[in-house]
N, C-alpha and C positions, 0 to 999 in steps of 0.2 A: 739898146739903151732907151729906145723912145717908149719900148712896150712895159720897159720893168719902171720907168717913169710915169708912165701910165698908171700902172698897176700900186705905185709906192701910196700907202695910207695920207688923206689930207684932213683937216679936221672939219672939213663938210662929210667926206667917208665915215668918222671912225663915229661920229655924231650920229650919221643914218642908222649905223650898227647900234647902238646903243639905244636910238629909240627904239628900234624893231626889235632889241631885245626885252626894254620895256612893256611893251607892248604887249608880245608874248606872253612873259610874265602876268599881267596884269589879268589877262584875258585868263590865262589857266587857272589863275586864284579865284577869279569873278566862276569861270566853269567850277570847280571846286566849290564854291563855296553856295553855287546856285545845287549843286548834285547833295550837299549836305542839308540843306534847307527843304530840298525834296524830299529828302531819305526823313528828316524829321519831323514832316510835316505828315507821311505817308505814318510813320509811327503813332505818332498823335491820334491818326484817324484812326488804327488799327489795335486800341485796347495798350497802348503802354502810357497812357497819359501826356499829360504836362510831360516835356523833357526840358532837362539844364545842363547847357552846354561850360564850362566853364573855362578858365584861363588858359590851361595846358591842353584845351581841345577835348577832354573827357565830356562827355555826354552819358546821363544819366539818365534813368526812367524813373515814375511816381516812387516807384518802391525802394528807390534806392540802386536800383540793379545798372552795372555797369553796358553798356549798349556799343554793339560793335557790329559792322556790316556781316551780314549771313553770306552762304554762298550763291544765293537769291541778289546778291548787290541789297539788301532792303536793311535796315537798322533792329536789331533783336537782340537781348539780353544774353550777354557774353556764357557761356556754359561754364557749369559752376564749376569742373576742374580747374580750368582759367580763374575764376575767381578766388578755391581755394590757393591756386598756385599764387597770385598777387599778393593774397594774405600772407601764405606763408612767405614770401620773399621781404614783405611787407616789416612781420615780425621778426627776421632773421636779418634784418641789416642794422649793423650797428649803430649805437647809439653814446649819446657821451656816455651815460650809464654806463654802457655794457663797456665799454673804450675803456673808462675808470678803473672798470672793476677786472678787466683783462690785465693792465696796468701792474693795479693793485698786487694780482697775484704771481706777475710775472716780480715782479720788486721783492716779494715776502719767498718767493720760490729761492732767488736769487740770496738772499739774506739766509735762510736756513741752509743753502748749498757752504757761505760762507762762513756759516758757526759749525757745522757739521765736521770737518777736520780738524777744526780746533779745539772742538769738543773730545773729538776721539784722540788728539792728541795730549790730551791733559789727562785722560785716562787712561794710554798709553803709561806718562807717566805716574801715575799715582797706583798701577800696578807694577813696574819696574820699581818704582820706593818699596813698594809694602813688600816686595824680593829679595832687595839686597838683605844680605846678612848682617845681624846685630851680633854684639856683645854677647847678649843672651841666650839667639842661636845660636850661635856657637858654642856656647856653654853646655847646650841642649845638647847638641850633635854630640859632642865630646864626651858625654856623659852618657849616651845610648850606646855608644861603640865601647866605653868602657866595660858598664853594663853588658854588652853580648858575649865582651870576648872572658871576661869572668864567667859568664856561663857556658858559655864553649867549654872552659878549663874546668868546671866544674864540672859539668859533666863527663870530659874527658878522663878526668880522676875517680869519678861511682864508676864507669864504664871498665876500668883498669881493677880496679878494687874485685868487680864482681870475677873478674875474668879471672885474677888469683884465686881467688875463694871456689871459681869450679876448676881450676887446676889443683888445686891444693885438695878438695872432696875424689878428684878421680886418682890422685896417688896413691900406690900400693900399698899395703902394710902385714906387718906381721901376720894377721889373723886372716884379709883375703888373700894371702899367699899361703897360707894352709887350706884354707877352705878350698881352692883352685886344685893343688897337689890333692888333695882328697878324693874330691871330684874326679881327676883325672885317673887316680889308682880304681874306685869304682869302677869306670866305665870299663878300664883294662880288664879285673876280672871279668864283668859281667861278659866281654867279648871272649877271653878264655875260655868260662865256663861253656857259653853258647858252641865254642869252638869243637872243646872237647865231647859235648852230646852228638853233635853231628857228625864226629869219627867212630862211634862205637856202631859195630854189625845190632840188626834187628833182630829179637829171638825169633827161634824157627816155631813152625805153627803145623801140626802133625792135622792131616784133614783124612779124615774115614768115610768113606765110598761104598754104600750096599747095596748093590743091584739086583732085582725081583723083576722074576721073569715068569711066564709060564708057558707050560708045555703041550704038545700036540694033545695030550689028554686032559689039558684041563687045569693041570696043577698046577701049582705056586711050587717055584725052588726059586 
């Protein structure tokens, strides 16, 4: 009990503490701000001019150039990928401008999404009207199937017509029923006659053989 009594914070203790934090503080700023004073003064002498230190701690050179400690510890003109990169960061942060105009299009996006089905749905119907069936189509309709099927029957009627007409030209008559029997007794003889040359023997045919010889002396007999 006596030691943690000891040890319990008094406000002479907590006072010591805070000045010696103080303190610390003050000194690391005063080092600081002596090590920046250095670094700017060594620039100075070293070709980047006048520097201007401003509110948010930027430090500038004559020419404008943004200045950042090297790896030298020494103060030198930030390398221009760094600066194009601040630029670009620079012009890519928004702005009311660009806020507005985001806004803007997000609001006009939204409005066109909600005229979009009501658009197509009014054209929805106004093709569904110009569909349904009138009076007159129907009239129409009625009047094409009439029309086909009068011609169907029409033509199913020349179709019938003709088919009489070459049944009626291939019927028999009188005269090709002679002409046919004609024809037919023809051909019989003509098969008769053929018949009958083929039955009779060939005349005989007398053939005379003279044979001439001659003989051990010479002669002909």
């Amino acid at each position: 009990d006596a030691v943690a009594l000891a040890n319990m914070p008094t406000a002479a203790s907590e006072a010591a503490k805070a000045a010696d934090v103080a303190a610390r503080e003050a000194a690391s700023a005063a080092s600081s701000s002596e090590a920046i004073n250095d670094a700017v003064e060594w620039a100075e002498a070293n070709g980047q001019g006048e520097l201007d230190i401003a509110e948010d701690g930027t430090i500038t050179n004559q020419y404008g150039e943004v200045m950042v400690v090297d790896s030298s510890g020494n103060l030198a003109p930030a390398p221009r990928t760094e600066v194009v990169n601040d630029a670009i960061d620079q012009a890519n942060a928004p702005t009311a401008a660009s806020e507005a105009a985001k806004a803007a299009e997000v609001a006009a996006a939204e409005v066109a999404s909600a005229a979009s089905p009501a658009a197509s749905s009014e054209v929805n119907d106004a093709v569904a009207l110009a569909n349904m069936p009138t009076a007159a189509s129907e009239a129409t309709k009625a009047a094409e199937i009439a029309a086909a099927e009068a011609a169907s029957a029409a033509s199913f009627a020349a179709s019938s017509e003709v088919n009489d007409a070459v049944a009626l030209a291939n019927m028999p008559t009188a005269a090709s029923e002679a002409a046919k029997a004609a024809e037919v007794a023809a051909a019989e003889a003509a098969s008769a006659a053929s018949s009958a040359a083929a039955s009779q023997p060939e005349p005989a045919v007398l053939v005379t053989i003279e044979l001439v010889g001659v003989s051990s002396d010479s002669d002909l007999f």
